[in-house]
PyMOL Python script that loads the backbone (N, CA, C, O; Angstrom):
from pymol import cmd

cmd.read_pdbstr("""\
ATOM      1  N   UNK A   1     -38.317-209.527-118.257  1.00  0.00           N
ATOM      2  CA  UNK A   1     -37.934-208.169-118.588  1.00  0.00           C
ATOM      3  C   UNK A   1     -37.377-208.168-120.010  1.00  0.00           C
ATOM      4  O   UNK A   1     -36.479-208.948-120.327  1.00  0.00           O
ATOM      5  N   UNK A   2     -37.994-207.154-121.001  1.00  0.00           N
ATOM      6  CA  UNK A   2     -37.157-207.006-122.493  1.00  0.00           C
ATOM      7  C   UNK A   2     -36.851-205.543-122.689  1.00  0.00           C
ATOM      8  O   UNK A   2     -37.610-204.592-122.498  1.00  0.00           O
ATOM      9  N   UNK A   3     -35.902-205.537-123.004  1.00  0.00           N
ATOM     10  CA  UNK A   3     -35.489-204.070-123.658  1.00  0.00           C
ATOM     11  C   UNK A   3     -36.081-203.772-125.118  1.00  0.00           C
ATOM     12  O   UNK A   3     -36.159-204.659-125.969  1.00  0.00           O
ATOM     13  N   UNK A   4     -36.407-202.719-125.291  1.00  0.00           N
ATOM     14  CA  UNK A   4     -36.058-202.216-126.962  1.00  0.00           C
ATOM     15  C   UNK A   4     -35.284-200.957-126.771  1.00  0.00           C
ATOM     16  O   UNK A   4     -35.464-199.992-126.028  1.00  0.00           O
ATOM     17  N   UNK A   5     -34.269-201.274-127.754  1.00  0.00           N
ATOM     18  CA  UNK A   5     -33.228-200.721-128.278  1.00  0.00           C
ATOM     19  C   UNK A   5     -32.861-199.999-129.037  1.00  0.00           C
ATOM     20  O   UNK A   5     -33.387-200.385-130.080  1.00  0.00           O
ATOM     21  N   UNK A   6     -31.935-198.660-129.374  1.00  0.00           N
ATOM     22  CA  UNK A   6     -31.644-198.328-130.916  1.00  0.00           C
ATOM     23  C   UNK A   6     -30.268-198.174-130.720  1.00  0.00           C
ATOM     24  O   UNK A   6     -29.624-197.658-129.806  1.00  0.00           O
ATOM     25  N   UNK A   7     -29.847-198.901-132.093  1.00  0.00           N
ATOM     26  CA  UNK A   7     -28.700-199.070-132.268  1.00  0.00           C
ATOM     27  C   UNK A   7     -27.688-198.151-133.059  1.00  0.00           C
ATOM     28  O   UNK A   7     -28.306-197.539-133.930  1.00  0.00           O
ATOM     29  N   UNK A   8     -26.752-197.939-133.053  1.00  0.00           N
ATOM     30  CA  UNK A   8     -26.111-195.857-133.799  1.00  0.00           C
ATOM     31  C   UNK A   8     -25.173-197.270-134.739  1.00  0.00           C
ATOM     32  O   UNK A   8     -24.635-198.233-134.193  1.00  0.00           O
ATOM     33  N   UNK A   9     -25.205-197.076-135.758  1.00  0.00           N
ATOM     34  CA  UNK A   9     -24.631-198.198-136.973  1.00  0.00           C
ATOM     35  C   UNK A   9     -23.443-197.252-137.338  1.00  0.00           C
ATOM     36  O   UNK A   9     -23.510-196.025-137.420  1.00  0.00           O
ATOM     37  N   UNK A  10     -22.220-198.123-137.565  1.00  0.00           N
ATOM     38  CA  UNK A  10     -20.780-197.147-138.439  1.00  0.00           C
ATOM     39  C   UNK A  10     -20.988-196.418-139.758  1.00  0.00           C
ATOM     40  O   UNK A  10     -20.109-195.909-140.455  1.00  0.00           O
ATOM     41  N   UNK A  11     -22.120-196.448-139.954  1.00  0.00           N
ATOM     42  CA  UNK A  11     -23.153-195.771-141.400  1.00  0.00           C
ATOM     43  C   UNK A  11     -23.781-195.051-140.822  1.00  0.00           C
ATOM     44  O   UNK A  11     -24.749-194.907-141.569  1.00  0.00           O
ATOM     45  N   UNK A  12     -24.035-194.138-139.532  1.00  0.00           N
ATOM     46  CA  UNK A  12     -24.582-193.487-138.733  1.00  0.00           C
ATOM     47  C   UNK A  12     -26.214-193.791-139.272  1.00  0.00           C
ATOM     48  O   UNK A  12     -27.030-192.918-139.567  1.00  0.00           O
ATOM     49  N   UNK A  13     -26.392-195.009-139.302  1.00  0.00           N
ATOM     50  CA  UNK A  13     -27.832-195.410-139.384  1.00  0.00           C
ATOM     51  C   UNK A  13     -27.927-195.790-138.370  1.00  0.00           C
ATOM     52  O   UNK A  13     -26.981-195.876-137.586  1.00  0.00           O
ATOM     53  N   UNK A  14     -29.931-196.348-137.949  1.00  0.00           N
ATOM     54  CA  UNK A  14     -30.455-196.816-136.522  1.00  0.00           C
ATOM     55  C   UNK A  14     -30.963-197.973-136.840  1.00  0.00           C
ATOM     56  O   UNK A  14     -31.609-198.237-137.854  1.00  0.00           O
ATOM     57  N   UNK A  15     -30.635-198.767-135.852  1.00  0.00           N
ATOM     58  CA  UNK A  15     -31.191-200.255-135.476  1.00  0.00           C
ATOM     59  C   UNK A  15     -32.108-200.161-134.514  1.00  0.00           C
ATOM     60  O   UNK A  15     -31.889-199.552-133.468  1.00  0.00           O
ATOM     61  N   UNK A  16     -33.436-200.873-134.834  1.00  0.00           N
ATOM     62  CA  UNK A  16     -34.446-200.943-133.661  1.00  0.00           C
ATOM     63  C   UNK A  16     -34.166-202.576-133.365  1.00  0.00           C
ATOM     64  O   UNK A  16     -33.811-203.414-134.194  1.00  0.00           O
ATOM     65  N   UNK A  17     -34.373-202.729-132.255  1.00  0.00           N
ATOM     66  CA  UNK A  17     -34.668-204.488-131.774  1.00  0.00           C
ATOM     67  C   UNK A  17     -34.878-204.358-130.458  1.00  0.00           C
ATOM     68  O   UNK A  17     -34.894-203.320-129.795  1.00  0.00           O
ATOM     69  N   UNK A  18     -35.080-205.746-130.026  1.00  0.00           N
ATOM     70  CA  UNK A  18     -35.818-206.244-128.563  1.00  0.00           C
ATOM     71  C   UNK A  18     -34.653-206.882-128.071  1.00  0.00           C
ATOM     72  O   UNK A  18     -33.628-206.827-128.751  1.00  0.00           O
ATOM     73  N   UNK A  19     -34.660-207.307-127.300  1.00  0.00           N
ATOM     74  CA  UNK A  19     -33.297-208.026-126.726  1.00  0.00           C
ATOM     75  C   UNK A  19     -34.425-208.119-124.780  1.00  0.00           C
ATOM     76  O   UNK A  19     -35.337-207.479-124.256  1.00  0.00           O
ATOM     77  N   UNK A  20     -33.328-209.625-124.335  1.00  0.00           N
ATOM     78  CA  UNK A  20     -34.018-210.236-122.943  1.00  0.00           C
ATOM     79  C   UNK A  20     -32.270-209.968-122.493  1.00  0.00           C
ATOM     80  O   UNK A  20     -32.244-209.593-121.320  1.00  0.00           O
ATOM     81  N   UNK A  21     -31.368-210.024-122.872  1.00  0.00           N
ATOM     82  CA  UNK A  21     -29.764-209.596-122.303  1.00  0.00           C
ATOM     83  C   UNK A  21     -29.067-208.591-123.440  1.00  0.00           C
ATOM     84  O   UNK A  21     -28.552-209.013-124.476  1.00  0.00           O
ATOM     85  N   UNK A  22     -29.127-207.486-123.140  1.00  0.00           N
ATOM     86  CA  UNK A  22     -28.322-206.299-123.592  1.00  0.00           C
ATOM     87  C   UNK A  22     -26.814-206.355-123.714  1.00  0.00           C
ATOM     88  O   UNK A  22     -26.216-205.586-124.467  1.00  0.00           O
ATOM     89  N   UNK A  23     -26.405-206.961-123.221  1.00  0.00           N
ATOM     90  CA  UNK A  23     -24.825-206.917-123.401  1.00  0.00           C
ATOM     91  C   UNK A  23     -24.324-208.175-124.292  1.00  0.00           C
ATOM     92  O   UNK A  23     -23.336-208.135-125.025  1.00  0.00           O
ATOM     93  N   UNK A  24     -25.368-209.566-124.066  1.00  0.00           N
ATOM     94  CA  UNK A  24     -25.473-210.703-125.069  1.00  0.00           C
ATOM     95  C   UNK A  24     -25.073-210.321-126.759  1.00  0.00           C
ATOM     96  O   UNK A  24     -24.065-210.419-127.459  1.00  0.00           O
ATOM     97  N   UNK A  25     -26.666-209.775-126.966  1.00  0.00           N
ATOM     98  CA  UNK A  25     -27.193-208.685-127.669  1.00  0.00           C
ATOM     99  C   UNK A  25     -26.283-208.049-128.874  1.00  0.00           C
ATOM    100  O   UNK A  25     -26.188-208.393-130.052  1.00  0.00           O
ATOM    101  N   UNK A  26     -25.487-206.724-127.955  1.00  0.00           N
ATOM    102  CA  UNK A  26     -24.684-205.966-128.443  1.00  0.00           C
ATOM    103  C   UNK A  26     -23.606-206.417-128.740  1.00  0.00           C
ATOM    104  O   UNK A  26     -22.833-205.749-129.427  1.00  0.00           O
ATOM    105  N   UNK A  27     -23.293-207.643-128.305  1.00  0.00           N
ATOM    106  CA  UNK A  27     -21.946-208.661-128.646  1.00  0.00           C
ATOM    107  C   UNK A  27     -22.071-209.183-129.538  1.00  0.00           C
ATOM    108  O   UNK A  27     -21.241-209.186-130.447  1.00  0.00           O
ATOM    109  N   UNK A  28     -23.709-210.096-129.551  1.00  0.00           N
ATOM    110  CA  UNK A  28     -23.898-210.524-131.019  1.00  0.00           C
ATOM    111  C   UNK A  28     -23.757-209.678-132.403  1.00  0.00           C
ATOM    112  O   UNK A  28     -23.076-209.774-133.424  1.00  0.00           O
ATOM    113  N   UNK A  29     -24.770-208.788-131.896  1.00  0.00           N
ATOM    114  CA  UNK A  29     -24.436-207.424-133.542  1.00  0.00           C
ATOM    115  C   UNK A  29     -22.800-207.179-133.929  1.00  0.00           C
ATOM    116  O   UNK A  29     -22.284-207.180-135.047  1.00  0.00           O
ATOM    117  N   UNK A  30     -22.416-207.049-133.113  1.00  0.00           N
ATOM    118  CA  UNK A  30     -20.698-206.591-133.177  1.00  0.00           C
ATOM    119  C   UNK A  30     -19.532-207.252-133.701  1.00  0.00           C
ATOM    120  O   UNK A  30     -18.577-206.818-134.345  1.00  0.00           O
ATOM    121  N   UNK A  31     -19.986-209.035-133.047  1.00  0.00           N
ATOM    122  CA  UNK A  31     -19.238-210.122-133.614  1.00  0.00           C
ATOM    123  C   UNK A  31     -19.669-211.092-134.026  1.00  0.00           C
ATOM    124  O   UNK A  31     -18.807-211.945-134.238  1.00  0.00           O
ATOM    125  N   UNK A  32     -20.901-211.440-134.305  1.00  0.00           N
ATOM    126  CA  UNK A  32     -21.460-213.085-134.444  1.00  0.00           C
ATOM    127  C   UNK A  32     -22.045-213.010-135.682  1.00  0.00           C
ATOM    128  O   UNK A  32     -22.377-212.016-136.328  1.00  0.00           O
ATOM    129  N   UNK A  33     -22.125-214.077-135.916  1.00  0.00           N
ATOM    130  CA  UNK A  33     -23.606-214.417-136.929  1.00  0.00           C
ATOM    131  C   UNK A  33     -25.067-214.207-136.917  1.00  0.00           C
ATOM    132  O   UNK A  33     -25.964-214.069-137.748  1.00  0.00           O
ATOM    133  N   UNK A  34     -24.931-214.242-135.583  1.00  0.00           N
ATOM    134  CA  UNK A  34     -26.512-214.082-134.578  1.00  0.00           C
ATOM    135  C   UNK A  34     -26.947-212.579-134.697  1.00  0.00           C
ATOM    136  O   UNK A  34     -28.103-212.300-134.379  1.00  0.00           O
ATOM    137  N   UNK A  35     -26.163-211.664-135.101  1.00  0.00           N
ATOM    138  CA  UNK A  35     -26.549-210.601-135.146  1.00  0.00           C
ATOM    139  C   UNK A  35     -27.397-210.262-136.554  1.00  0.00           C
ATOM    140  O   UNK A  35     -27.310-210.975-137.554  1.00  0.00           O
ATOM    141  N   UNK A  36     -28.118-209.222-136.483  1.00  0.00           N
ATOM    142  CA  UNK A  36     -29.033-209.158-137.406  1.00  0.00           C
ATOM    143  C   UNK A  36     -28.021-208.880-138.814  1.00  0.00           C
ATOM    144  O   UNK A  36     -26.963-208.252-138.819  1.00  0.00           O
ATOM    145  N   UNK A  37     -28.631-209.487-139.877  1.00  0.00           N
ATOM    146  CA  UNK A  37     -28.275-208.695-141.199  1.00  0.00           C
ATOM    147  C   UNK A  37     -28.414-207.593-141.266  1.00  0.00           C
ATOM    148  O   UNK A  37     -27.821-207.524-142.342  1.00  0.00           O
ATOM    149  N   UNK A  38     -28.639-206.749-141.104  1.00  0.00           N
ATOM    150  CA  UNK A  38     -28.651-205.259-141.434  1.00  0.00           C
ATOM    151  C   UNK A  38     -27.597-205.012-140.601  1.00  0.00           C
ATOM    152  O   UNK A  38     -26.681-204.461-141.212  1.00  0.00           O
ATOM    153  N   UNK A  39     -27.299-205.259-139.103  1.00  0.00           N
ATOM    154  CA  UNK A  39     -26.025-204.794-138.533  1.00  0.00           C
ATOM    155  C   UNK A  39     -24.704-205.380-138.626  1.00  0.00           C
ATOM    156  O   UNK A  39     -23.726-204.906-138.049  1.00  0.00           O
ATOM    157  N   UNK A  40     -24.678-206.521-139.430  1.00  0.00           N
ATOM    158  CA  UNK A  40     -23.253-207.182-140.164  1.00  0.00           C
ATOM    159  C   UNK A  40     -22.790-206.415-140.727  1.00  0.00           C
ATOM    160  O   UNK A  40     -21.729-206.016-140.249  1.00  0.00           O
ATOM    161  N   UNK A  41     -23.157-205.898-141.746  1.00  0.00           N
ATOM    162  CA  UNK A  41     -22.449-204.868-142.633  1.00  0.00           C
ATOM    163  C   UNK A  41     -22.429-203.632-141.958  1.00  0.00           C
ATOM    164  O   UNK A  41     -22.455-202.695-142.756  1.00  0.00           O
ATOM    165  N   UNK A  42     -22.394-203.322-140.883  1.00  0.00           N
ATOM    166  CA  UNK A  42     -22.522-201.811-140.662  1.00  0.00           C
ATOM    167  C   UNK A  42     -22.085-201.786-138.451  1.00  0.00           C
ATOM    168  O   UNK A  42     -22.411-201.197-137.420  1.00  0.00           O
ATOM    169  N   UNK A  43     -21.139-202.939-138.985  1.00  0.00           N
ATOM    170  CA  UNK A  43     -20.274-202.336-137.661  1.00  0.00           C
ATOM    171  C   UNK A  43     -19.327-201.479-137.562  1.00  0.00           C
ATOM    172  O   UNK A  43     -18.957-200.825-138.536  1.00  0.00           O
ATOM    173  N   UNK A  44     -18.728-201.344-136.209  1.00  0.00           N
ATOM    174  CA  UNK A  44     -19.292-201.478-135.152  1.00  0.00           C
ATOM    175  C   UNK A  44     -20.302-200.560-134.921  1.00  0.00           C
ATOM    176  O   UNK A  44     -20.219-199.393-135.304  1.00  0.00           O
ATOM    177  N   UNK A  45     -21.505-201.132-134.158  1.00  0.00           N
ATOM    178  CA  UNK A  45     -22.881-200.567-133.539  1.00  0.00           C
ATOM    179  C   UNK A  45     -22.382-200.477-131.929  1.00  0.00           C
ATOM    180  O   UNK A  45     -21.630-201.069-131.154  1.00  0.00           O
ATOM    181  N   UNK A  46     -23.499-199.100-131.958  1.00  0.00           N
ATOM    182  CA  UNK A  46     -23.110-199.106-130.408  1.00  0.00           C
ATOM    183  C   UNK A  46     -24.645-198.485-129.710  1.00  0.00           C
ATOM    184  O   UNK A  46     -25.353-197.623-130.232  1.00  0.00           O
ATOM    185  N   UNK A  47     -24.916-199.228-128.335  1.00  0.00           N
ATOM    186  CA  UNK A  47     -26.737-198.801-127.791  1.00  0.00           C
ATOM    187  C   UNK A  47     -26.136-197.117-127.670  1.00  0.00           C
ATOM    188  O   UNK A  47     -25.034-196.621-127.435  1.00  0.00           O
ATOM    189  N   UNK A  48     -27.454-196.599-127.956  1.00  0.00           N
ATOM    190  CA  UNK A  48     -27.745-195.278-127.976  1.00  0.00           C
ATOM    191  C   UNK A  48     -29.119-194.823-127.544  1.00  0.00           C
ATOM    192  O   UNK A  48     -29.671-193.735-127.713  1.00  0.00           O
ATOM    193  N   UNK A  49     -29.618-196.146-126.822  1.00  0.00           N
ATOM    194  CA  UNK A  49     -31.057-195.425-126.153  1.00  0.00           C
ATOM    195  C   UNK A  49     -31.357-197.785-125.651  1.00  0.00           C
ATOM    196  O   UNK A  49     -30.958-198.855-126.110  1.00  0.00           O
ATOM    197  N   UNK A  50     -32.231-197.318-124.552  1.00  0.00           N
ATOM    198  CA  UNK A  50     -33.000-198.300-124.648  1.00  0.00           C
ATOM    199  C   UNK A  50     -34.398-198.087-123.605  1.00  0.00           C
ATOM    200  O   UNK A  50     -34.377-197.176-122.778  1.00  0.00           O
ATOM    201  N   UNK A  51     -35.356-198.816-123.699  1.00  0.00           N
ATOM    202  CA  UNK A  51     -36.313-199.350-122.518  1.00  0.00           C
ATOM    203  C   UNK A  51     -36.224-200.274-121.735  1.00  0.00           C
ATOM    204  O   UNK A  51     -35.542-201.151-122.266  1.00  0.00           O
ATOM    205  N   UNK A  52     -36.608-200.617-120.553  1.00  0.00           N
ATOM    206  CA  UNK A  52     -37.200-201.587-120.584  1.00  0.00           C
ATOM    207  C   UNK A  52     -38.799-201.862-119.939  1.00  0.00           C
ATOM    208  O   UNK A  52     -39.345-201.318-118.979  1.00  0.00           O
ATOM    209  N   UNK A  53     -39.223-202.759-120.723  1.00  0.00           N
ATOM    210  CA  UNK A  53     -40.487-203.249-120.569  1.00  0.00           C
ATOM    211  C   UNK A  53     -40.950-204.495-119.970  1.00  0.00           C
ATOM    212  O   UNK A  53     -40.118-205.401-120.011  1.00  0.00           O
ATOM    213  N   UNK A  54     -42.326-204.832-119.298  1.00  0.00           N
ATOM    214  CA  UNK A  54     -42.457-206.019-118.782  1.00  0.00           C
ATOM    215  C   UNK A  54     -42.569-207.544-119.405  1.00  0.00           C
ATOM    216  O   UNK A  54     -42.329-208.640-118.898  1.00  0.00           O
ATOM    217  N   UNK A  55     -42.989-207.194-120.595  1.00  0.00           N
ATOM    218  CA  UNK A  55     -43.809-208.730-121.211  1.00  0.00           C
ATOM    219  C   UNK A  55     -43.063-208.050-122.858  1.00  0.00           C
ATOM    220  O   UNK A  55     -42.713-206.933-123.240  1.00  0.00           O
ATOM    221  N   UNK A  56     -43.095-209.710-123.585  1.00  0.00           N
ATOM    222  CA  UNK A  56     -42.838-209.286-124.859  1.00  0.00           C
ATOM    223  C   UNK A  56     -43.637-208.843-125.716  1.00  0.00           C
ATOM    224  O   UNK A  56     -43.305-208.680-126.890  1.00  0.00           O
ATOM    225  N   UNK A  57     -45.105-208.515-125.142  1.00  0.00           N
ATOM    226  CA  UNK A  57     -45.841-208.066-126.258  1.00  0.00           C
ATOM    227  C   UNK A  57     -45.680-206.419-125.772  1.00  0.00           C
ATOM    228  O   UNK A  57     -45.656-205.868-126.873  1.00  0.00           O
ATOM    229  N   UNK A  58     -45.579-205.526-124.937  1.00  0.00           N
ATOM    230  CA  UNK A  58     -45.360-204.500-124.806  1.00  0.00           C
ATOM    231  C   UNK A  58     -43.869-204.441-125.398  1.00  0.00           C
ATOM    232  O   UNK A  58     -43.765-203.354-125.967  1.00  0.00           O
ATOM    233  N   UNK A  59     -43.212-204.840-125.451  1.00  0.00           N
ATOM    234  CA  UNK A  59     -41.907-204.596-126.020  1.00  0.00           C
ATOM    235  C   UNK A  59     -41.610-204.667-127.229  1.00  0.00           C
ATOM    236  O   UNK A  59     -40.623-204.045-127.622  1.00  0.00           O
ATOM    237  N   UNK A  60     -42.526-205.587-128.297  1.00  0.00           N
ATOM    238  CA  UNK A  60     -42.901-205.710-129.467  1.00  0.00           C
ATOM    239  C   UNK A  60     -43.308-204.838-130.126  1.00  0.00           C
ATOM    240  O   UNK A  60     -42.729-204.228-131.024  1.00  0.00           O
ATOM    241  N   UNK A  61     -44.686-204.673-129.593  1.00  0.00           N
ATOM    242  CA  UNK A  61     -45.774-203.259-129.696  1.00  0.00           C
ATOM    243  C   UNK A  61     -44.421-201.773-129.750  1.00  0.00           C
ATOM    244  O   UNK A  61     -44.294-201.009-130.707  1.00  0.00           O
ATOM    245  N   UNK A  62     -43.688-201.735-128.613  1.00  0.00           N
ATOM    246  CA  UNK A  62     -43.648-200.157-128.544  1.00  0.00           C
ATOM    247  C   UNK A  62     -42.155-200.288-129.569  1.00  0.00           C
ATOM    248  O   UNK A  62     -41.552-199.274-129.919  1.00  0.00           O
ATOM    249  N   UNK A  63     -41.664-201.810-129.995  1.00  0.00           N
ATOM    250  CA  UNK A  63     -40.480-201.570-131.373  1.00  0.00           C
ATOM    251  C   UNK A  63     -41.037-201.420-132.422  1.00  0.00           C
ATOM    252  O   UNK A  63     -40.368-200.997-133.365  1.00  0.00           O
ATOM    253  N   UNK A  64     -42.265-201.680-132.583  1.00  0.00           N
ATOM    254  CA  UNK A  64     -43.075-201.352-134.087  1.00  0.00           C
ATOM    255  C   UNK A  64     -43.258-200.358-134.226  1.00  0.00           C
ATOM    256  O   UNK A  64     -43.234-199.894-135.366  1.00  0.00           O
ATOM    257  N   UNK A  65     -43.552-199.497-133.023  1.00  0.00           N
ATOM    258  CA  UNK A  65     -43.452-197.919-132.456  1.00  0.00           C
ATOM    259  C   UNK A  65     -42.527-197.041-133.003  1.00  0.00           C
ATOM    260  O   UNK A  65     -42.720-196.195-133.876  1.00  0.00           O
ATOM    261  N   UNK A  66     -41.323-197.367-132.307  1.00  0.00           N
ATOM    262  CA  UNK A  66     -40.265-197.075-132.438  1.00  0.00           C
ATOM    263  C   UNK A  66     -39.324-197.223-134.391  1.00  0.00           C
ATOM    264  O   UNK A  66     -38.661-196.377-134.990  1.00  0.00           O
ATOM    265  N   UNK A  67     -39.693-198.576-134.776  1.00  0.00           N
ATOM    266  CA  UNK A  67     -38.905-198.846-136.219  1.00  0.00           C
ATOM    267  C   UNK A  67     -40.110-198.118-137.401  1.00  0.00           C
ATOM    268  O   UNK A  67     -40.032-197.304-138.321  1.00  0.00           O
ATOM    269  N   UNK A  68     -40.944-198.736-136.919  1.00  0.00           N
ATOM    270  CA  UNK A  68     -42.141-198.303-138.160  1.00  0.00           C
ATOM    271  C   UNK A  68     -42.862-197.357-138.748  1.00  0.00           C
ATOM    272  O   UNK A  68     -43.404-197.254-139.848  1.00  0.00           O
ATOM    273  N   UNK A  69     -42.720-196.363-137.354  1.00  0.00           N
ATOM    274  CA  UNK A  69     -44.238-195.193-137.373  1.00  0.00           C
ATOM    275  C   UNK A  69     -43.275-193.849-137.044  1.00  0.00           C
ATOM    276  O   UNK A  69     -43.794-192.762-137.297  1.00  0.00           O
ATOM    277  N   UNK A  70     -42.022-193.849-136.542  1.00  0.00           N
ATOM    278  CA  UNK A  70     -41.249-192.566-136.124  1.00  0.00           C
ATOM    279  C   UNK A  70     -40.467-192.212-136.981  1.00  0.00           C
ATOM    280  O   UNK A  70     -40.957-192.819-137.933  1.00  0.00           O
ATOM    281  N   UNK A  71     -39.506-191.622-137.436  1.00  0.00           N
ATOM    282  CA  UNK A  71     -38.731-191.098-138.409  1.00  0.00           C
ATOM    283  C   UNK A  71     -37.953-191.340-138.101  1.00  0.00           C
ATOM    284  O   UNK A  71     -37.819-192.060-137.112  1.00  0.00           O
ATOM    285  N   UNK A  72     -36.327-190.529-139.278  1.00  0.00           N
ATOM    286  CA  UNK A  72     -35.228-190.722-138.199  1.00  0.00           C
ATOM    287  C   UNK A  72     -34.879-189.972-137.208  1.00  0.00           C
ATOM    288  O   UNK A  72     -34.107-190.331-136.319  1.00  0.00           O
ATOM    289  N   UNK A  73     -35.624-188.462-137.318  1.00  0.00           N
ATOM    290  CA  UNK A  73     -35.699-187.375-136.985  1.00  0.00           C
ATOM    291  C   UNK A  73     -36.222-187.215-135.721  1.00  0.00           C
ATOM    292  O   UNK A  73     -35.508-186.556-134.965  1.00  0.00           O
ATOM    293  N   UNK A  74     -37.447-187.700-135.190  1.00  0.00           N
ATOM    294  CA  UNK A  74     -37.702-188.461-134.042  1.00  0.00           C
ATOM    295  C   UNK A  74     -37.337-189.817-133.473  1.00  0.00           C
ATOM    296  O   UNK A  74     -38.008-190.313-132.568  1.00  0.00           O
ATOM    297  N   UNK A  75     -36.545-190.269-133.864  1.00  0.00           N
ATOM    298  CA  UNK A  75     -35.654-191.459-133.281  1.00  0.00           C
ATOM    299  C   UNK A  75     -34.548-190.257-132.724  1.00  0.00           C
ATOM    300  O   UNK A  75     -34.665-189.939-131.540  1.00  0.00           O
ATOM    301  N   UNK A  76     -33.742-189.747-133.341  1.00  0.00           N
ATOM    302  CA  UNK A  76     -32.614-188.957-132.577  1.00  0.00           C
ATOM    303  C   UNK A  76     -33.303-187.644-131.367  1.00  0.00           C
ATOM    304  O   UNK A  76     -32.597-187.039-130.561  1.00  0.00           O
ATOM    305  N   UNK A  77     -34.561-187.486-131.506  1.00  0.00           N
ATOM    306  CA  UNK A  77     -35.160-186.509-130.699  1.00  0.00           C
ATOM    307  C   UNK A  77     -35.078-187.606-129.346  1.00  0.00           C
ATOM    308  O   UNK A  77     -34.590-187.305-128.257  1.00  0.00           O
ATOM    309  N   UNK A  78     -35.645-188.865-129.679  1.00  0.00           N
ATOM    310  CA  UNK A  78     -36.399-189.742-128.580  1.00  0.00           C
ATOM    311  C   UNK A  78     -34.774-189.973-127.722  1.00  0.00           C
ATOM    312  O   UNK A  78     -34.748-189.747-126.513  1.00  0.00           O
ATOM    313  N   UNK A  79     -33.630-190.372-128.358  1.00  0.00           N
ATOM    314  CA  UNK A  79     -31.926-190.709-128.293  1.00  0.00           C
ATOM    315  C   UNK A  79     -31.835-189.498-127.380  1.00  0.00           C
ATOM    316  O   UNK A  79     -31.671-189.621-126.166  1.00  0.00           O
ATOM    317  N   UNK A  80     -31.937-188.415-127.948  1.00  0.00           N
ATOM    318  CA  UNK A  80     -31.130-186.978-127.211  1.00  0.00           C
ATOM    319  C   UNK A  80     -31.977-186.535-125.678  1.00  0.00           C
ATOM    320  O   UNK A  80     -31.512-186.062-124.641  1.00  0.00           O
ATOM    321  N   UNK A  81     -33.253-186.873-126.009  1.00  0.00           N
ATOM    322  CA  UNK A  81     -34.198-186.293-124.934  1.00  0.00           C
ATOM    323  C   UNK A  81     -33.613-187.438-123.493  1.00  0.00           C
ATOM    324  O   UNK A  81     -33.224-187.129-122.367  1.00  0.00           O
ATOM    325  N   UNK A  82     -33.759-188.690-124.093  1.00  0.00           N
ATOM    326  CA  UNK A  82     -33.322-189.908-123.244  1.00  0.00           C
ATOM    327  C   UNK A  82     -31.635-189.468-122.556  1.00  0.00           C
ATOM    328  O   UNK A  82     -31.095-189.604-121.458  1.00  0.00           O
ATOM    329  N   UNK A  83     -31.376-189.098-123.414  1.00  0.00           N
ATOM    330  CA  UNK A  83     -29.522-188.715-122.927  1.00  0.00           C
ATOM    331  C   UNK A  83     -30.020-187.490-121.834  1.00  0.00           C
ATOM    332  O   UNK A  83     -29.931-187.807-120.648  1.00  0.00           O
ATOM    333  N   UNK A  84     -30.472-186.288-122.101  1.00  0.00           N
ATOM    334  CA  UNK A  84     -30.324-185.341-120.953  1.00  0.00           C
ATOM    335  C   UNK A  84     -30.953-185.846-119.533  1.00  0.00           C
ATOM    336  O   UNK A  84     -30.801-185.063-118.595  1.00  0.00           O
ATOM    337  N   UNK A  85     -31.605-187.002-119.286  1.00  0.00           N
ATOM    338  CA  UNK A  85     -32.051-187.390-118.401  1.00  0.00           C
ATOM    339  C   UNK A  85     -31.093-188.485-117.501  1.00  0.00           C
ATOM    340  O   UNK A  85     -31.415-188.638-116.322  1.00  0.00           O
ATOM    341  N   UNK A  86     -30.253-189.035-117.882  1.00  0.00           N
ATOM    342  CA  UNK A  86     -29.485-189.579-117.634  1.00  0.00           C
ATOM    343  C   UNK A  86     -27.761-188.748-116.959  1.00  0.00           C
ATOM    344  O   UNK A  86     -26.809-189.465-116.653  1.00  0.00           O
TER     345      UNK A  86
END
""", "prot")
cmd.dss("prot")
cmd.show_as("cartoon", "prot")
cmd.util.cbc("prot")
cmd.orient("prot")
């Protein structure tokens, strides 16, 4: 099982990534080294949407989706739509 993720940055920017433990994950970005460069400088991050998917190539595929091809504008549509369902 992998998640993809978006992450709400203290720069109210978005983090896309994959993650196999979500709470690992969000610990790393927050406090470690292990966390990505882009979210070192721009803690604390906090999840604001995720999936999950079966295999890592669907989870790959739909973060290239998600970081590459959507805006930010539809990243917060995909965030808000995901929130009223919950």
């Amino acid at each position: 099982m992998y998640f993809v993720y978006i992450l709400l940055c203290a720069d109210d920017s978005l983090y896309t990534g994959i993650a196999t433990n979500m709470e690992r994950r969000l610990e790393e970005h927050n406090s470690s080294d292990k966390g990505a460069k882009y979210t070192r400088g721009r803690r604390p991050v906090k999840i604001v949407y995720n999936e999950i998917l079966r295999t890592r190539s669907e989870a790959s595929k739909r973060e290239y989706e998600i970081k590459k091809k959507m805006t930010k504008a539809e990243k917060l549509k995909l965030i808000e739509d995901a929130s009223r369902l919950d």
